[in-house]
C-alpha positions, 0 to 999 in steps of 0.5 A: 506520440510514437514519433516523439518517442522515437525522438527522445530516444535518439536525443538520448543516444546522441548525448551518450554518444557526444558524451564518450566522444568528449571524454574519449578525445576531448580529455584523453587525447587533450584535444580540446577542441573536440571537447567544446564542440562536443559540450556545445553540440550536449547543450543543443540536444539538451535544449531540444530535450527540453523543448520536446518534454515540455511539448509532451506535458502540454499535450498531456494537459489538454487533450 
């Protein structure tokens, strides 16, 4: 269970991190670019999210 502690705390930190990095040089600097990529590498980690949430709740249902 620590280990998937771990990994929702780092999926948290990437999406913060890929969140300043689409704004700070996505919109600011008006390079778009980095601004796709960064939404688009947002939605990987939001689905990773998910998928552990879901993973976490099951396991939580049947011990």
């Amino acid at each position: 269970m620590g280990k998937k502690m771990f990994l929702n705390v780092l999926y948290n930190i990437c999406i913060f991190i890929c969140l300043i990095t689409g704004y700070t040089y996505g919109i600011e600097k008006a390079n778009y670019v980095f601004l796709a990529g960064a939404v688009f590498i947002i939605a990987i980690f939001i689905v990773l999210k998910v998928r552990l949430l879901k993973e976490v709740k099951n396991a939580q249902k049947n011990p």
